[in-house]
Each structure stands twice: as structure tokens, then as C-alpha cells.
C-alpha positions as CSV (number, residue, x, y, z in Angstrom):
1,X,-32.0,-29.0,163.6
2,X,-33.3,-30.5,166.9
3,X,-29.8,-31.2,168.3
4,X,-27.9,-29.0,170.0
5,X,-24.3,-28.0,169.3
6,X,-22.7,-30.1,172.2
7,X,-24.7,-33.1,170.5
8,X,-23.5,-31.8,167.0
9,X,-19.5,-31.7,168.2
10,X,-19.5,-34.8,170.5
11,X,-18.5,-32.3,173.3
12,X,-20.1,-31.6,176.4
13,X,-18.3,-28.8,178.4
14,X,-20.0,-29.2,181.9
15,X,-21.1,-26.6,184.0
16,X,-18.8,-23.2,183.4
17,X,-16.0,-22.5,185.6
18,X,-16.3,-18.3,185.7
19,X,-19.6,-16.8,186.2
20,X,-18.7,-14.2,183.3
21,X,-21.7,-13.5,180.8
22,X,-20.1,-14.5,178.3
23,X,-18.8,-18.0,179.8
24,X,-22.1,-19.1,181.4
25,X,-24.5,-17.7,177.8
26,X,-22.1,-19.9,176.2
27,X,-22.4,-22.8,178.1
28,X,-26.3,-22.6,177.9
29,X,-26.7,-21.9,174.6
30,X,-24.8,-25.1,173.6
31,X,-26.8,-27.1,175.4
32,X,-29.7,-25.3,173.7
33,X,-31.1,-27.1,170.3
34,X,-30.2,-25.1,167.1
35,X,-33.3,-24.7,165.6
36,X,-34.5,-22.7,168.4
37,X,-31.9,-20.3,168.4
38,X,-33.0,-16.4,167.9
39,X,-31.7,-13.9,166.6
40,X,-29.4,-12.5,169.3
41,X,-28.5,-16.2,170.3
42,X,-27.4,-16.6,166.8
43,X,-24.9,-13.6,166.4
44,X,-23.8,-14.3,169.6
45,X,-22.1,-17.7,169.2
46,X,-21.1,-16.7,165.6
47,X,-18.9,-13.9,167.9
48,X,-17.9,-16.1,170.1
49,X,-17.2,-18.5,167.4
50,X,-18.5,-21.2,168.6
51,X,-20.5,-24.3,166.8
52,X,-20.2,-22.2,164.2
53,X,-20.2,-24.7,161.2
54,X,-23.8,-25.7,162.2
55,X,-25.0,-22.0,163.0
56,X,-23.8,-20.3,160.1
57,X,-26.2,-22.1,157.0
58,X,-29.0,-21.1,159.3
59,X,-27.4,-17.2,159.7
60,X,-26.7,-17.0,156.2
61,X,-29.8,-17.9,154.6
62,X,-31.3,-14.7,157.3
63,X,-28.6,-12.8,155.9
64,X,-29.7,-13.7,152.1
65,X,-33.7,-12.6,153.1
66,X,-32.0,-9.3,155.1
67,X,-28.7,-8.5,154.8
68,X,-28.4,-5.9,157.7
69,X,-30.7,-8.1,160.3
70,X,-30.3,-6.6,163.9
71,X,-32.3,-8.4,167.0
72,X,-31.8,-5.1,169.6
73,X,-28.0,-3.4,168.7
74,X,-27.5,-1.8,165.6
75,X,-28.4,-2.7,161.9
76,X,-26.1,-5.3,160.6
77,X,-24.8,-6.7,164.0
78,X,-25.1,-10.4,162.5
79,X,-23.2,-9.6,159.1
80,X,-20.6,-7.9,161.4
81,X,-20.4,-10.9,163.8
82,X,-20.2,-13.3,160.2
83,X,-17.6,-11.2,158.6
84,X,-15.6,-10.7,161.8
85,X,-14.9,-14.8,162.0
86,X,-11.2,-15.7,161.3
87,X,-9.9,-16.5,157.8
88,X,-8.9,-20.1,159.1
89,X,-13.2,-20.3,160.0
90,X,-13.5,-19.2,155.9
91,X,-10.5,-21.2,154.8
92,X,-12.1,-24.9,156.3
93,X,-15.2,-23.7,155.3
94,X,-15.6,-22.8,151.3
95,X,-19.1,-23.6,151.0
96,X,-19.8,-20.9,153.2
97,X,-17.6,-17.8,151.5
98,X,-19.7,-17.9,148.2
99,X,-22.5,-17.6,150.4
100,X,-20.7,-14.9,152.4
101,X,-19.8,-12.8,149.5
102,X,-23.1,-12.9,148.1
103,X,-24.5,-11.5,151.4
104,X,-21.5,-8.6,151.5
105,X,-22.4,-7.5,147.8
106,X,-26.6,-7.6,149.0
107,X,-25.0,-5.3,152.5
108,X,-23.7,-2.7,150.6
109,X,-26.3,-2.7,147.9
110,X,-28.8,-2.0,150.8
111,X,-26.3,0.3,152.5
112,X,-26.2,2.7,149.3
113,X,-29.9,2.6,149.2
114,X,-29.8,4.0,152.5
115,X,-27.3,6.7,151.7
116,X,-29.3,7.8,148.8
117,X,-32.4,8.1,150.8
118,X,-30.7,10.2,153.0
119,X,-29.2,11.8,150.8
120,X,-33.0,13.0,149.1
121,X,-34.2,13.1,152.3
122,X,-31.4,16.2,153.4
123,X,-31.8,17.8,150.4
124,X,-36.0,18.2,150.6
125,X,-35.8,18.7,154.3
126,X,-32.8,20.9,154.5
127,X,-31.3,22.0,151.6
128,X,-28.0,20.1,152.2
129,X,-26.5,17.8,149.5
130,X,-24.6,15.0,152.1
131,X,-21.7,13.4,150.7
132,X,-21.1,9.5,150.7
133,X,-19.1,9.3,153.8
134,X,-22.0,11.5,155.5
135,X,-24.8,9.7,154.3
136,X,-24.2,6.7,157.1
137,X,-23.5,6.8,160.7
138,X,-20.9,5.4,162.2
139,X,-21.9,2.1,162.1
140,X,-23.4,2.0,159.1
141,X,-20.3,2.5,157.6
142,X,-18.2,0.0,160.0
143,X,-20.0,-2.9,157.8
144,X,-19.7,-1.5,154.6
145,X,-16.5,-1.1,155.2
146,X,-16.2,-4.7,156.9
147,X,-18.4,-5.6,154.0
148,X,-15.7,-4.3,150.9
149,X,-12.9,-5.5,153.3
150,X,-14.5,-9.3,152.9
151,X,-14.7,-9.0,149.4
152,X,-11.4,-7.8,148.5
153,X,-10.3,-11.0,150.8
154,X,-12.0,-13.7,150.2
155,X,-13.9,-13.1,146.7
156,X,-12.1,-13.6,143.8
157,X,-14.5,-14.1,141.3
């Protein structure tokens, strides 16, 4: 998509009035075409929630290929940024939550393949059998959790 998200809403917001981060990324990055978004830039307005309707086909079909994408935070930082939207975001937006739930039952698919790495990985190494809740870090289990949280809410079927 060649136009950018100021073109896609009919809305041009000017030059930002506070020299925040946040405030002057998101002014730029609206005025930046869509298709050349990265990463980062993507999860980033999808936080912000902003042109978010013309973002998110492009984020979920990352999310379909790699569930727990990450640019330069943490593993999953998309998927949390997605599941993190508001329920009124998911309630205009239908389309979107099949696609949603699809990705949050691929997360934690992926997310108990990592546990059960580690899991053989502790008990060669170091003789320790970790449990389920051991077997992620913190993070790790802030999107599963996120990820069962979305399900419970949102997919029905």
C-alpha cells in the first residue's frame, strides 16, 4: 500500500505540538507510506493505536508466518502490541479477530514448544525437571497469558 495513513484516513495532523517521542514518531510515521513500514514501525502504531485498520492485515499475516516476531525487544512484542488493542478496535473490526485467534492459538503452540525444549534442555544439562510456569521467562509467559486471555474473550468458536 503506497499511501500513507494520513492519505488512508483523510486526516492530516500537521506538525506535532510536544516534542515527546512518542508524539513526534507518530506524526512521522503517518506521513510515512504503509508498505514501507518495518517491523518496529509496525508494533509501534498498532500500540499507539493508530491507523490501525490499515496496519493490522499487514501485522497479521507476519504474525500467521511467525507468531512471536520481535524487531529489537523481546519475543512476541507485536502479538502483545495486537492483543493489547481495545475490545471496541476488535468489536468494529471482526474480520480481524478470526485472524487474531488463529495467531494466539499458533503463540502458544510455539510457546510450549519452547517450554519443552527447555524443559529437555534442563534435564540433559542439569538434572532438573522445570515445571510449566518455569519453563518461560517472564515475558514469555506475559503473552501466553495475554494470548489465553484473547481467546477466552474474543473466540468463541
Amino acid at each position: 500500500m503506497a499511501k500513507t495513513i494520513e492519505q488512508l484516513e483523510g486526516d492530516f495532523w500537521g506538525k506535532p505540538e510536544f516534542t515527546s517521542h512518542v508524539v513526534v514518531t507518530s506524526h512521522m510515521l503517518r506521513k510515512k507510506p504503509v508498505d514501507e513500514f518495518g517491523v518496529e514501525e509496525l508494533r509501534f502504531m498498532i500500540g499507539q493505536n493508530i491507523g490501525t485498520q490499515y496496519l493490522m492485515p499487514r501485522v497479521l499475516g507476519m504474525l500467521e508466518q511467525t507468531p512471536l516476531i520481535t524487531d529489537y525487544h523481546y519475543p512476541g512484542e507485536v502479538l502483545h502490541s495486537v492483543l493489547k488493542l481495545p475490545n471496541a478496535y476488535w468489536l468494529a473490526h471482526p474480520d480481524h479477530v478470526k485472524r487474531a485467534c488463529n495467531v494466539s492459538r499458533l503463540a502458544l503452540e510455539k510457546l510450549a514448544e519452547i517450554c519443552e525444549r527447555k524443559k529437555a534442555y534442563s534435564l540433559h544439562k542439569e538434572s532438573v525437571v522445570l515445571n510449566d510456569h518455569k519453563c518461560l521467562d517472564r515475558t514469555e509467559r506475559m503473552i501466553q497469558d495475554l494470548a489465553k486471555e484473547f481467546i477466552a474473550t474474543h473466540c468463541s468458536y
